[in-house]
DSSP file (Angstrom, degrees, kcal/mol; ACC not computed):
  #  RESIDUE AA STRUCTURE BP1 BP2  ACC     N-H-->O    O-->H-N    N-H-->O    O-->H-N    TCO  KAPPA ALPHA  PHI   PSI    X-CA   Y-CA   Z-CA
    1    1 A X              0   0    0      0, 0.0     2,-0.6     0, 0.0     0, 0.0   0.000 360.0 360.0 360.0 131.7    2.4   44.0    3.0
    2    2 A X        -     0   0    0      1,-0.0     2,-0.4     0, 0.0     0, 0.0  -0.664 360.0-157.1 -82.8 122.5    3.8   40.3    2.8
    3    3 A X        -     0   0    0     -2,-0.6     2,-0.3     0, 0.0    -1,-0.0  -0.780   9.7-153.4-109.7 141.8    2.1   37.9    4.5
    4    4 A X        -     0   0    0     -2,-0.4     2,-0.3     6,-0.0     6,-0.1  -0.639   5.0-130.6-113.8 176.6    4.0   34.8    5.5
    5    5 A X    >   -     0   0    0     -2,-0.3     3,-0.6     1,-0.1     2,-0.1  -0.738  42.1 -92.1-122.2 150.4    3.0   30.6    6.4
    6    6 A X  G >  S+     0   0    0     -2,-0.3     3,-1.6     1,-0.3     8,-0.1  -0.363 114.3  17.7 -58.4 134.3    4.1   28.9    9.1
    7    7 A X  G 3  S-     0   0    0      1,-0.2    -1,-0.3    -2,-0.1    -3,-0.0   0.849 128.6 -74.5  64.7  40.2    7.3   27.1    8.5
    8    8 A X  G <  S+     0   0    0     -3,-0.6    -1,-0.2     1,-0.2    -2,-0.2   0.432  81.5 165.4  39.5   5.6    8.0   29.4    5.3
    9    9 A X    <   -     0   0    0     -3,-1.6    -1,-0.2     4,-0.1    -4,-0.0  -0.270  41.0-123.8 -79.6 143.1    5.5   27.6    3.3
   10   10 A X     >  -     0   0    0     -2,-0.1     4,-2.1     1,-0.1    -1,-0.1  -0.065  39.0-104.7 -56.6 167.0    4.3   29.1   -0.1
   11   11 A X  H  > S+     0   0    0      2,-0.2     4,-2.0     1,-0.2     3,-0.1   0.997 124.3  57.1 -64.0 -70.5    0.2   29.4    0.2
   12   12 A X  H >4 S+     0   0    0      1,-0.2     3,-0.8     2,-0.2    -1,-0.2   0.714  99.6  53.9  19.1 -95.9    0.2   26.4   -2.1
   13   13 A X  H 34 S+     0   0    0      1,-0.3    -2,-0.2     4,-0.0    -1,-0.2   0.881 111.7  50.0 -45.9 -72.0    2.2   24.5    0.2
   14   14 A X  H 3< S+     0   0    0     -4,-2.1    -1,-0.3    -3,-0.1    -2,-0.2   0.803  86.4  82.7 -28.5 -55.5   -0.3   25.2    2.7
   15   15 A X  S << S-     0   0    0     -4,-2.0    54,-0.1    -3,-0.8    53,-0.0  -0.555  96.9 -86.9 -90.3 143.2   -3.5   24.5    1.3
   16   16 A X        -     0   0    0     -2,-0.1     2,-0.3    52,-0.1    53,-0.2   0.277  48.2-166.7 -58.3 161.3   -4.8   20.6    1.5
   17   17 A X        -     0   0    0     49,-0.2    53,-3.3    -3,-0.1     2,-0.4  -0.891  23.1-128.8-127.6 158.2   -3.4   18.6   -2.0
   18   18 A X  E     -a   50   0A   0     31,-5.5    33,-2.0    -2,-0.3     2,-0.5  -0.884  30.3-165.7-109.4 117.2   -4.8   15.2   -2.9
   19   19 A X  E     -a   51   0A   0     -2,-0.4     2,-0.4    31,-0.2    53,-0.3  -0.832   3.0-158.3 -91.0 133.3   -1.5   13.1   -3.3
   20   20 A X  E     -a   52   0A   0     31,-1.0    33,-1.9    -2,-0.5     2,-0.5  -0.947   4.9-161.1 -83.7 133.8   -2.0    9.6   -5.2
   21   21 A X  E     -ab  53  73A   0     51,-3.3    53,-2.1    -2,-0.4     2,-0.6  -0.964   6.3-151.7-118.5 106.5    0.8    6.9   -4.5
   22   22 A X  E     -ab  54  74A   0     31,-1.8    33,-1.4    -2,-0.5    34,-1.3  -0.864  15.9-166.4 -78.8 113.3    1.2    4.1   -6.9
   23   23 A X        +     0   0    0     51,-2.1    12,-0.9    -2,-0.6    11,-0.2  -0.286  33.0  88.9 -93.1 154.9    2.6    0.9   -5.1
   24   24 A X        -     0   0    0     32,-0.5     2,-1.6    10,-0.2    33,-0.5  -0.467  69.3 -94.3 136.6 170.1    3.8   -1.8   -6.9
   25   25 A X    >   -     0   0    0      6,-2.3     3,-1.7    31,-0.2     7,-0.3  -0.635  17.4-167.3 -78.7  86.5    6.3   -3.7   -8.7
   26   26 A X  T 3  S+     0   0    0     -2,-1.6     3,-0.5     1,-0.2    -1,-0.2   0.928  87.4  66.1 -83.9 -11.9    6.4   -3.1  -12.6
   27   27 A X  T 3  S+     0   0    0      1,-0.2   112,-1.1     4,-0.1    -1,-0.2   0.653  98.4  55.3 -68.9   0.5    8.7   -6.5  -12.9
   28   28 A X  B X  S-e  139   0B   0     -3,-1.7     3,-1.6   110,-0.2     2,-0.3  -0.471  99.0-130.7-127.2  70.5    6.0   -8.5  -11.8
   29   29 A X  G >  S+     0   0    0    110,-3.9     3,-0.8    -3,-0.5     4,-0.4  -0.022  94.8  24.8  22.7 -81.8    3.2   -7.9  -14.1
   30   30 A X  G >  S+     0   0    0    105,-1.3     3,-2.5     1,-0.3     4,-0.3   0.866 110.5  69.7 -74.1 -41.5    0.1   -7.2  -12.0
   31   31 A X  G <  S+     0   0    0     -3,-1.6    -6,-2.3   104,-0.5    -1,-0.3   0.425  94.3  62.2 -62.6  16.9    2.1   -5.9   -8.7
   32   32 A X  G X   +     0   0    0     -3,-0.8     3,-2.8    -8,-0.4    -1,-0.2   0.549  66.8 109.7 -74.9 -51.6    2.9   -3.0  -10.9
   33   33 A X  T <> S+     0   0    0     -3,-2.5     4,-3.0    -4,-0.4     5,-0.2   0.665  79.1  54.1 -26.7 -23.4   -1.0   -2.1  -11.2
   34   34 A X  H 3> S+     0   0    0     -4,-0.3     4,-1.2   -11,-0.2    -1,-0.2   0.999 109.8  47.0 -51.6 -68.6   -0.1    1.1   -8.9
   35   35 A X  H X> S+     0   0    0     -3,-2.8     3,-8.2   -12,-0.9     4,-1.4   0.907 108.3  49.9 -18.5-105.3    2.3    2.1  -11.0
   36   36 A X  H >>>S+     0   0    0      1,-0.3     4,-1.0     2,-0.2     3,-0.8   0.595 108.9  55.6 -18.3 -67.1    0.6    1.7  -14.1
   37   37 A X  H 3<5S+     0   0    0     -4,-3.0    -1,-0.3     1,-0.2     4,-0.3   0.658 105.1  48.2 -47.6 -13.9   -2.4    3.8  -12.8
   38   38 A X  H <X5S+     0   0    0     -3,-8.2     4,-1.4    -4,-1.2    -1,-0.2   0.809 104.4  58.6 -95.2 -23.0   -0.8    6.5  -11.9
   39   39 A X  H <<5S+     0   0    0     -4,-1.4    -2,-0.2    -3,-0.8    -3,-0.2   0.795 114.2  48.3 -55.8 -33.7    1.3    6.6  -15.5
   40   40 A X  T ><5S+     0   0    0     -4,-1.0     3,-1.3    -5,-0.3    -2,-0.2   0.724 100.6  58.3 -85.6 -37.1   -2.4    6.8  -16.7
   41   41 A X  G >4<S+     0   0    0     -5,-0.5     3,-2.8    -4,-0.3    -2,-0.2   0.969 100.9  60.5 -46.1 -44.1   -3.3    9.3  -14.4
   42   42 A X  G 3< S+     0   0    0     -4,-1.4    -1,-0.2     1,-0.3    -2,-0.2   0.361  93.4  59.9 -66.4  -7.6   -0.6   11.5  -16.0
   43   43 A X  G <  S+     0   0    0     -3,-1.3     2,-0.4     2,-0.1    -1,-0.3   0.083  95.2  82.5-118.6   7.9   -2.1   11.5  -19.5
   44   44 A X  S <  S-     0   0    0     -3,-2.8     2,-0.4     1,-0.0     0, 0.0  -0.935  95.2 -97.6-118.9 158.0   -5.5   13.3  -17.9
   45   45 A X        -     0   0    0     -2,-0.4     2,-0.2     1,-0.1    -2,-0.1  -0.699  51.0-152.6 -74.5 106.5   -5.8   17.4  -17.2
   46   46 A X        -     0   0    0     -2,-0.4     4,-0.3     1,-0.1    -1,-0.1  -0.579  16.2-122.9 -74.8 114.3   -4.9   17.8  -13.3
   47   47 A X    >   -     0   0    0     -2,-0.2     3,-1.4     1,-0.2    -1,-0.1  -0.329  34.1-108.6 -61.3 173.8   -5.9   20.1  -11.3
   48   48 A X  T 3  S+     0   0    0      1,-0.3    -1,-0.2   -31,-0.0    -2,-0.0   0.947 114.0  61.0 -66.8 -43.7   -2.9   21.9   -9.7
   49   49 A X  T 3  S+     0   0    0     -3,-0.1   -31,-5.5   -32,-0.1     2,-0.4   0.441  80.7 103.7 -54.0   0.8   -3.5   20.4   -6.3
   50   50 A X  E <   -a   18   0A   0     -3,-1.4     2,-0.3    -4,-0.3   -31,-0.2  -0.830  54.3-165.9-100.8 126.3   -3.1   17.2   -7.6
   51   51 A X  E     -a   19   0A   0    -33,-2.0   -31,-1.0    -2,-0.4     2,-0.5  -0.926   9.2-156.0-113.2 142.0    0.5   15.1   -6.8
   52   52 A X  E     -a   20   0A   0     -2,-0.3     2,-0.4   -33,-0.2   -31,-0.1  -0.953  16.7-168.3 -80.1 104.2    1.1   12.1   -8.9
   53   53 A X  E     -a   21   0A   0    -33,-1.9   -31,-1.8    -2,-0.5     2,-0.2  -0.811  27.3-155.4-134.6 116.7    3.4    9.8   -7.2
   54   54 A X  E     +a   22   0A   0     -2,-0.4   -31,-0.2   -33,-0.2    -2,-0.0  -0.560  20.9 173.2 -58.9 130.6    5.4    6.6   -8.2
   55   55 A X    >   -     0   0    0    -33,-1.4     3,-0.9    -2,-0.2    -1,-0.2   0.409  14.5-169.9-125.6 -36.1    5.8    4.9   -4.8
   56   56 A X  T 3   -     0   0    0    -34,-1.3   -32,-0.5     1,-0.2     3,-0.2  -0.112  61.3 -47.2  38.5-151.2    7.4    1.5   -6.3
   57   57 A X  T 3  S+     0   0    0    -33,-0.5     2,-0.3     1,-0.2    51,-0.2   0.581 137.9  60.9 -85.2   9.8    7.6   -1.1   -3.5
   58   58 A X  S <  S-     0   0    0     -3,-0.9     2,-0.6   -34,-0.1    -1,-0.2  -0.690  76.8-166.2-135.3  80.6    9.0    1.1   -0.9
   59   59 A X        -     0   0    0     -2,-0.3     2,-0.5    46,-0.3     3,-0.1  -0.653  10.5-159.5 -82.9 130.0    6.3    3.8   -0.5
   60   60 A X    >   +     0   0    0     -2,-0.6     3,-0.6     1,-0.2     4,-0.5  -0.862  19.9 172.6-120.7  55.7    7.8    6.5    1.3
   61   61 A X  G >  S+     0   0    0     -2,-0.5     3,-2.6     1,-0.2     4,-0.4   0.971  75.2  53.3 -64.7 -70.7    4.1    8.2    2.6
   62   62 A X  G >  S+     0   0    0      1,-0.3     3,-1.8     2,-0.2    -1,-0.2   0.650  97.5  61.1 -27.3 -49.5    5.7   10.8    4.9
   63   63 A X  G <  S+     0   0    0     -3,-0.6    -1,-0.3     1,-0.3    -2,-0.2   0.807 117.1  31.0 -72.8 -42.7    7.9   12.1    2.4
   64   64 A X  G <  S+     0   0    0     -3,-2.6    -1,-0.3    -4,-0.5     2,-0.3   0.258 108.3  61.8-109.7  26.1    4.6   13.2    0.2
   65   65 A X    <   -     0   0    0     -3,-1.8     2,-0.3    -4,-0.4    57,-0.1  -0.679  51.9-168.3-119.7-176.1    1.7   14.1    2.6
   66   66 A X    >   -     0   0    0     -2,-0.3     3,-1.7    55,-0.1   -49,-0.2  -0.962  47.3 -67.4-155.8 164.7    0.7   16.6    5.4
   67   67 A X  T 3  S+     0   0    0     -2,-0.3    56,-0.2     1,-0.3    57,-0.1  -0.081 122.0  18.6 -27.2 136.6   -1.7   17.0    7.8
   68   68 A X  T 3  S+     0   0    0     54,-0.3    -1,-0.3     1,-0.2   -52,-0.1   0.145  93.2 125.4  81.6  -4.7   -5.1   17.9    6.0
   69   69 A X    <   -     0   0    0     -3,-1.7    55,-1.7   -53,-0.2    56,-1.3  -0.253  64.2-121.2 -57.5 144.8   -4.0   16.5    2.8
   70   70 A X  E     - c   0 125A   0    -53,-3.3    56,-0.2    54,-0.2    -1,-0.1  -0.661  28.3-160.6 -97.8  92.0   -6.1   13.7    1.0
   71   71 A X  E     + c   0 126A   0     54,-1.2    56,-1.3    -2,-1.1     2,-0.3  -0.195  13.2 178.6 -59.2 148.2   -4.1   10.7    0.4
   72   72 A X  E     - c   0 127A   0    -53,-0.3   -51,-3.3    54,-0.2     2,-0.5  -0.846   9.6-163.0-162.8 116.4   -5.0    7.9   -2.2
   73   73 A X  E     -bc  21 128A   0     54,-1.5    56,-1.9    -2,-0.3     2,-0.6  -0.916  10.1-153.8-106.3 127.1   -2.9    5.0   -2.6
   74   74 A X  E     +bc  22 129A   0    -53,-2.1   -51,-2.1    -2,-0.5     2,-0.2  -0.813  36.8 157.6-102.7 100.0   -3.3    2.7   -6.0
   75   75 A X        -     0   0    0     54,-4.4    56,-0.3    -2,-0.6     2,-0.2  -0.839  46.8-108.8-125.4 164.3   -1.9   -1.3   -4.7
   76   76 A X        -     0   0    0     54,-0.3    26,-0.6    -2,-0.2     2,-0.5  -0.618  42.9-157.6 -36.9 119.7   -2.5   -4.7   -5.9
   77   77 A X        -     0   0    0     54,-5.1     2,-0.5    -2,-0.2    56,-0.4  -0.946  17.9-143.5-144.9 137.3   -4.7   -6.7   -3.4
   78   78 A X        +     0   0    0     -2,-0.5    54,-0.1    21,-0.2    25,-0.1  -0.756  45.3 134.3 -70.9 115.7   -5.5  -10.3   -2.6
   79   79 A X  S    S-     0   0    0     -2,-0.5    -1,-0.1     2,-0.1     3,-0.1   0.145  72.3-105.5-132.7  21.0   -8.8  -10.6   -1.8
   80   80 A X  S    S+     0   0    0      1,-0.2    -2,-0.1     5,-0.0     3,-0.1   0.327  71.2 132.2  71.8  11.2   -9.8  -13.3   -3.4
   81   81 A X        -     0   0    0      1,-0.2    -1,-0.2     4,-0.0     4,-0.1  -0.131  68.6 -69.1 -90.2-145.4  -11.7  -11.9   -6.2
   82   82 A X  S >  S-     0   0    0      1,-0.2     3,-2.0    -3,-0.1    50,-0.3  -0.214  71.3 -91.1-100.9 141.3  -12.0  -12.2   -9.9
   83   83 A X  T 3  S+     0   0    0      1,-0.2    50,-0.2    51,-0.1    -1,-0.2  -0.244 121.6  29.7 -51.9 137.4   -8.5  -10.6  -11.5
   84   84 A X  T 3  S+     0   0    0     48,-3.2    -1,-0.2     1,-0.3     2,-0.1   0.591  79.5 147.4 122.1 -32.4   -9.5   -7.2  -11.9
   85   85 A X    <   -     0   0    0     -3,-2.0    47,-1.7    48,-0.1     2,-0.3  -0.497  42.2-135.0 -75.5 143.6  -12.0   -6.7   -9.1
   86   86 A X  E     -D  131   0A   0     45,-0.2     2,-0.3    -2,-0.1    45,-0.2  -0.961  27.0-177.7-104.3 119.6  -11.9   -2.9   -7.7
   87   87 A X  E     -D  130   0A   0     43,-2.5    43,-2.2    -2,-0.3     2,-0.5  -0.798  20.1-153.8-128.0-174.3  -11.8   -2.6   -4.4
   88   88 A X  E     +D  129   0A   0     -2,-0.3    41,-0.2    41,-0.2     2,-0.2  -0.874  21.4 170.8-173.6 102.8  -11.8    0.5   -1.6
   89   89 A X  E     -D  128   0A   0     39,-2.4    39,-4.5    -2,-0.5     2,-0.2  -0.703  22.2-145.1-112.1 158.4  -10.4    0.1    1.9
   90   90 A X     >  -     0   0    0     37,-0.2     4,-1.0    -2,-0.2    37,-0.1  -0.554  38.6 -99.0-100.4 178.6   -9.6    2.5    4.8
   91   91 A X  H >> S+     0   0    0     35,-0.4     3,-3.1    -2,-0.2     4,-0.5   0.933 130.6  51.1 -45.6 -88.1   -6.4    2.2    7.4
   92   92 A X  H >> S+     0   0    0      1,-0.3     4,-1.7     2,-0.2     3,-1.2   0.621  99.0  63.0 -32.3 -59.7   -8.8    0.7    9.7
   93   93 A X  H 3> S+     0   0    0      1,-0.3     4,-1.5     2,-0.2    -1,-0.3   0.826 107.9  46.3 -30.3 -54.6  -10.0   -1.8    7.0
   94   94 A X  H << S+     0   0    0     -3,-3.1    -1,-0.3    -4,-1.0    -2,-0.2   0.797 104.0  55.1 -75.2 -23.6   -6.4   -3.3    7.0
   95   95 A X  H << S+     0   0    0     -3,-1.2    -1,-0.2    -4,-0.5    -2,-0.2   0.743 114.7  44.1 -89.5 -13.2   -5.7   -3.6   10.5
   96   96 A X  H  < S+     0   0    0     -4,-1.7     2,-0.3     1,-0.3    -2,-0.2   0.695 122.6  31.4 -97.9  -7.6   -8.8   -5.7   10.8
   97   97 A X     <  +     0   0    0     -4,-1.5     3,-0.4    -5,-0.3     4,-0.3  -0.923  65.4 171.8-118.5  96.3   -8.6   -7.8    8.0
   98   98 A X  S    S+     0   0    0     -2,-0.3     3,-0.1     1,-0.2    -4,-0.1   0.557  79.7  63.9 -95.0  14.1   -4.8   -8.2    7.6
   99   99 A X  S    S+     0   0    0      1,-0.2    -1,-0.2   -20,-0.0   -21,-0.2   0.904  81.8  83.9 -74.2 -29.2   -5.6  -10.9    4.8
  100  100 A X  S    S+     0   0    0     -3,-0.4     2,-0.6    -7,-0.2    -1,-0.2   0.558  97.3  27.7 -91.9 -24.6   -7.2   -8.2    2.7
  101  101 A X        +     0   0    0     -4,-0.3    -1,-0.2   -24,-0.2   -24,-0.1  -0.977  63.1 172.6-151.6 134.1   -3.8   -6.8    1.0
  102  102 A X        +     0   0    0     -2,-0.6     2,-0.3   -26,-0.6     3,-0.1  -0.642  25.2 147.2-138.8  72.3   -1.0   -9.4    0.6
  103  103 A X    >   -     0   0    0      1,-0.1     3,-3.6   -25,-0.1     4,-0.3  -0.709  60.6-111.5 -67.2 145.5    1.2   -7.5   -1.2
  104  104 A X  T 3  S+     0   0    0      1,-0.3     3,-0.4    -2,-0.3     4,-0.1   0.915 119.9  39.5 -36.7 -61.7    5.2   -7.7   -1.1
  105  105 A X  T 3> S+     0   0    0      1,-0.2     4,-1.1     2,-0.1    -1,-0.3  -0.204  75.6 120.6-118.8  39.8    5.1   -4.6    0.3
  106  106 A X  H <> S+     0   0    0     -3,-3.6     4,-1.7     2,-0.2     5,-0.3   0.994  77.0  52.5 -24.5 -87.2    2.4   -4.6    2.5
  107  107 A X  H  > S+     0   0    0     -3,-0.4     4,-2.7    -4,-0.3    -1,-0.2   0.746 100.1  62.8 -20.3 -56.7    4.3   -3.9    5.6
  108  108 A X  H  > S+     0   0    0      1,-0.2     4,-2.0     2,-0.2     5,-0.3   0.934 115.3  38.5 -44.7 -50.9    6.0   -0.5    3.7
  109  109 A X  H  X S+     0   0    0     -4,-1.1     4,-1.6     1,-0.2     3,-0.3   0.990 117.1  49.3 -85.4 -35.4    2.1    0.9    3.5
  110  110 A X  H  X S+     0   0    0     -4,-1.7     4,-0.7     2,-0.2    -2,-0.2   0.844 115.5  44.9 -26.5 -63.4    1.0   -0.5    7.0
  111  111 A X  H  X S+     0   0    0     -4,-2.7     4,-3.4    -5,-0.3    -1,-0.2   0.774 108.3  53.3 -43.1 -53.1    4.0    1.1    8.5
  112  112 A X  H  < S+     0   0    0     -4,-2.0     4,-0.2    -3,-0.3    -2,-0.2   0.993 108.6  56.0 -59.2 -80.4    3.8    4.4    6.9
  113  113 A X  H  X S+     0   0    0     -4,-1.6     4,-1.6    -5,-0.3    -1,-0.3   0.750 106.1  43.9  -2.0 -59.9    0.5    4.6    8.1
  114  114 A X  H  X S+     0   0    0     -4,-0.7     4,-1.2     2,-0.2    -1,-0.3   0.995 109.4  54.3 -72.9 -53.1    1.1    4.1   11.3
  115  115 A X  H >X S+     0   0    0     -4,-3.4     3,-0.8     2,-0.2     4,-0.5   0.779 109.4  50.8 -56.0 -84.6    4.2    6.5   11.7
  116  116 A X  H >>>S+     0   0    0      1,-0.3     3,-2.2    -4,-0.2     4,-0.7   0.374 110.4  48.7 -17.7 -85.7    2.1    9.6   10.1
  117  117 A X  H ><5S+     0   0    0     -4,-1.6     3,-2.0     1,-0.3     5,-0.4   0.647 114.8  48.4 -19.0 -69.3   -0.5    8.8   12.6
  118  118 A X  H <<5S+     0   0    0     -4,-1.2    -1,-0.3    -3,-0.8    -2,-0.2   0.825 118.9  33.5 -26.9 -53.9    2.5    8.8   15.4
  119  119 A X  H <<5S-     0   0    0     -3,-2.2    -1,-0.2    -4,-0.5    -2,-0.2   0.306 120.4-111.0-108.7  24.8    4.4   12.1   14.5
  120  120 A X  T <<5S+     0   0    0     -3,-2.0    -3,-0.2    -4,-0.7   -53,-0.1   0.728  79.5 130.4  71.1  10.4    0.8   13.6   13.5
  121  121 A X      < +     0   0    0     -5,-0.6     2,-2.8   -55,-0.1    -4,-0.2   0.063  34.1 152.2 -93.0  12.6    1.3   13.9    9.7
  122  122 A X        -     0   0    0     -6,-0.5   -54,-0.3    -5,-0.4   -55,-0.0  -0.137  47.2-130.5 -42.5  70.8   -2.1   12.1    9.2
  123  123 A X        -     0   0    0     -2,-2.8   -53,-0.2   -56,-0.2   -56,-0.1   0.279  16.7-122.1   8.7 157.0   -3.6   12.9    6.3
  124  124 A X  S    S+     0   0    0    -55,-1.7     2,-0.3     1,-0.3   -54,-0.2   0.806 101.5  22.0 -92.1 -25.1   -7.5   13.9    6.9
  125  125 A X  E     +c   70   0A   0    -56,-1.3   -54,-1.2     2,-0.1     2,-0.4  -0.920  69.0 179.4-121.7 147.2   -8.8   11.0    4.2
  126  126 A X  E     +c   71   0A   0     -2,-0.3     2,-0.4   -56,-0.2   -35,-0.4  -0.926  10.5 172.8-136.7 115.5   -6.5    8.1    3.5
  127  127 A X  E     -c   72   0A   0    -56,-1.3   -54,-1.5    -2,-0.4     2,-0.5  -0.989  21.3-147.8-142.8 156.4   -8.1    5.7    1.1
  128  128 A X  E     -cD  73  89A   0    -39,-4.5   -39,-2.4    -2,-0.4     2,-1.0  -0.799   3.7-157.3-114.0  99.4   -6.5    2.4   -0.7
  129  129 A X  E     -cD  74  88A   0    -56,-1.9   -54,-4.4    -2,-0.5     2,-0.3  -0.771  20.8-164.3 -93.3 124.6   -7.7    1.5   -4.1
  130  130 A X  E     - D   0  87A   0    -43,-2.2   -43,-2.5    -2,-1.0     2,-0.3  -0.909   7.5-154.9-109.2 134.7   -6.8   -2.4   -4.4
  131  131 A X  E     - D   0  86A   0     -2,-0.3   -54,-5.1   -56,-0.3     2,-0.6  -0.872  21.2-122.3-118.9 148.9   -6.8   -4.0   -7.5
  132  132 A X        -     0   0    0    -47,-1.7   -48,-3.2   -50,-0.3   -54,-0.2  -0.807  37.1-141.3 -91.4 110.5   -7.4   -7.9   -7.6
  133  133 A X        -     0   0    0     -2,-0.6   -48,-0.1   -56,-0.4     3,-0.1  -0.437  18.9-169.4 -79.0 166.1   -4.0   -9.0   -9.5
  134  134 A X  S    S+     0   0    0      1,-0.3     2,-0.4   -51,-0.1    -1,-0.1   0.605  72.0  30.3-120.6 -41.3   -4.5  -11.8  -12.1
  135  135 A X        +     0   0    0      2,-0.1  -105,-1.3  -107,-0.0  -104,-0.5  -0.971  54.1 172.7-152.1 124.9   -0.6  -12.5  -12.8
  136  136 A X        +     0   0    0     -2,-0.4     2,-0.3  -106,-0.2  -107,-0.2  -0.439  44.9  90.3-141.7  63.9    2.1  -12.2  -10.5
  137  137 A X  S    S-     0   0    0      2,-0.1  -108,-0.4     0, 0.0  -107,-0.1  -0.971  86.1 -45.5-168.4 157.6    5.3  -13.6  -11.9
  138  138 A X  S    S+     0   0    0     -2,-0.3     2,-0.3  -110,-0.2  -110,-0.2   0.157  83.5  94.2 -56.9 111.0    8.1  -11.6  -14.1
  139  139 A X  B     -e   28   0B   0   -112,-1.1  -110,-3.9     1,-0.1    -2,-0.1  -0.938  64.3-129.3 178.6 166.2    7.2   -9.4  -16.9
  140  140 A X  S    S+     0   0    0     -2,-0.3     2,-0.3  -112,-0.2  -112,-0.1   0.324  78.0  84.4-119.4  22.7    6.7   -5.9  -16.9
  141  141 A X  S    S-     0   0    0   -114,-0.1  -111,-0.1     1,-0.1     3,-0.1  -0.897  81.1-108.4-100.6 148.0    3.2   -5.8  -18.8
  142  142 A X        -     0   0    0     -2,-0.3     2,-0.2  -113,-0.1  -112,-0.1  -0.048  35.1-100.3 -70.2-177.1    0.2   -6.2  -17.3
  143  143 A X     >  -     0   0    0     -8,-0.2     4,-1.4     1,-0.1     5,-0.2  -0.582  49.6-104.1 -87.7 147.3   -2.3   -9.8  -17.8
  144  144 A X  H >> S+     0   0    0      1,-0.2     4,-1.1     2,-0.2     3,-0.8   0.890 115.6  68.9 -39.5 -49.3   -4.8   -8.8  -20.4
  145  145 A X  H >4 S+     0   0    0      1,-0.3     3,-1.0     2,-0.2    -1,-0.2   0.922 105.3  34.6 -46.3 -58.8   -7.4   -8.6  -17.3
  146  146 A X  H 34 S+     0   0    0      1,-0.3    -1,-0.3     2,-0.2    -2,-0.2   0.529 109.0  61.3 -90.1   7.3   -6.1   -5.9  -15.8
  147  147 A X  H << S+     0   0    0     -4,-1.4    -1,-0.3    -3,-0.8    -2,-0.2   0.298 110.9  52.6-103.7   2.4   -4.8   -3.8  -19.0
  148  148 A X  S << S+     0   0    0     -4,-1.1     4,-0.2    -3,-1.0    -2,-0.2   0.343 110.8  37.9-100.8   9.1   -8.5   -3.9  -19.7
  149  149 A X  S  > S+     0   0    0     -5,-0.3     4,-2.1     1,-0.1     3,-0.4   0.450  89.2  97.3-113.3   5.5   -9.8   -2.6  -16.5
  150  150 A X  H  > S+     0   0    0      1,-0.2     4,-2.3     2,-0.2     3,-0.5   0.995  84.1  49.8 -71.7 -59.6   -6.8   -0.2  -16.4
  151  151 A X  H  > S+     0   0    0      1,-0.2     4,-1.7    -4,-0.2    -1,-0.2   0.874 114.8  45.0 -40.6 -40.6   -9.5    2.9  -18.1
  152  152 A X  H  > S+     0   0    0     -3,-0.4     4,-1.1     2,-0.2    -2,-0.2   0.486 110.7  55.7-101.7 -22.6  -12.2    2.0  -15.2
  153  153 A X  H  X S+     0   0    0     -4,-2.1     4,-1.0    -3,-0.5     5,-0.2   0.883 113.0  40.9 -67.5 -44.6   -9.2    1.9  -12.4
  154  154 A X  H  X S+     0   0    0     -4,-2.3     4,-1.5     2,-0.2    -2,-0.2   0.824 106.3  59.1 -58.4 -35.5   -8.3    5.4  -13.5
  155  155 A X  H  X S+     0   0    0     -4,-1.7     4,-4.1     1,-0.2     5,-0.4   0.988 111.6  57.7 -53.2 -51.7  -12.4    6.6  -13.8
  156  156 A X  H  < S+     0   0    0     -4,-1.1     4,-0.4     1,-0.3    -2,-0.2   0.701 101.9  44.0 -70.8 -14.6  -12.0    5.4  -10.0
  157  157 A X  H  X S+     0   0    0     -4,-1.0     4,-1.7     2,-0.2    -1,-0.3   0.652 113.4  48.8 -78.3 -26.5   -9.6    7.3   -8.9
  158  158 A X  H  <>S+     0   0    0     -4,-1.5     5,-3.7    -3,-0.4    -2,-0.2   0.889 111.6  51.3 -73.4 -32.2  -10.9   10.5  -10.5
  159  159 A X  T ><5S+     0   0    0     -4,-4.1     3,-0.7     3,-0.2    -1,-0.2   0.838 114.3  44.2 -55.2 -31.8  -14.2    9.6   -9.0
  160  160 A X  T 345S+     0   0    0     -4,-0.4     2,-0.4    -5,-0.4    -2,-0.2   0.918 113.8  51.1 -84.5 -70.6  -12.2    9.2   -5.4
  161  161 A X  T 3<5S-     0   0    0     -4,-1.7    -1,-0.2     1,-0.2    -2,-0.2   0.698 122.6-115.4 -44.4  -0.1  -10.3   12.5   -6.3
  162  162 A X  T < 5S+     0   0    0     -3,-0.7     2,-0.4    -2,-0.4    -3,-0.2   0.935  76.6 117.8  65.0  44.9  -14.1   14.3   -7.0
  163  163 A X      <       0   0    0     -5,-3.7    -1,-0.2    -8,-0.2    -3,-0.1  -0.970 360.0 360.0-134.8 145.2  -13.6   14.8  -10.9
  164  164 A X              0   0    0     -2,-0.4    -5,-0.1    -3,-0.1    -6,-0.1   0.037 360.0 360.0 -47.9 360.0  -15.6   13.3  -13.6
């Protein structure tokens, strides 16, 4: 007997993913960091439920979640500590502190946010790993700071993704 998913979807397809988005810029050194972690993500053994996604500065969240999915977005963040600093906010976190990521392309994850929430494509976890940029001006490698914290941003996303 063939058993079928709602909306044609494969079982797969069904069952909750964790998508990571890396936001950033890679022409302006440190806004990149998104990027870059998730290029490093890419070099580690994934489990199949795991999406790797290049967001660049116009993150397009709808496109890669669904309902029950675990979202985990990799940005650059102003928060006025030391280049480097790792830090881990919810939605809520930004709409009460809107100092807390001043990225170009804030707005793009704000937004996206909100509409999922709106047409019910919320994720069940959404959380934002922020990285404190050191250098923000044109080049496409990162400042020494953060291309040495780059192993210990990726340990934190595997930790946020539950593997060791």
């Amino acid at each position: 007997m063939t058993q079928t998913y709602p909306d044609n979807q494969s079982e797969s397809e069904s069952t909750p993913r964790i998508v990571v988005i890396g936001v950033g810029n890679l022409l302006l050194k440190d806004e990149g960091i998104g990027i870059h972690a998730v290029q490093a993500l890419q070099e580690h053994e994934l489990p199949a439920d795991v999406k790797l996604v290049d967001g660049g500065t116009s993150p397009d969240l709808i496109a890669y979640t669904r309902a029950g999915d675990k979202l985990i977005i990799v940005d650059a963040a102003k928060a006025g500590g030391e280049p480097g600093t790792i830090y881990r906010f919810k939605p809520q976190d930004l709409a009460e502190e809107r100092a807390s990521l001043a990225s170009a392309h804030e707005m793009g994850v704000v937004e996206n946010l909100k509409l999922m929430s709106l047409a019910g494509n919320e994720p069940a976890e959404i959380v934002i790993i922020g990285i404190e940029p050191g250098e923000i001006e044109f080049g496409t490698e990162l400042s020494p700071e953060l291309q040495q914290k780059l192993p210990e941003i990726v340990k934190v996303v595997l930790k946020e993704m539950g593997l060791p």
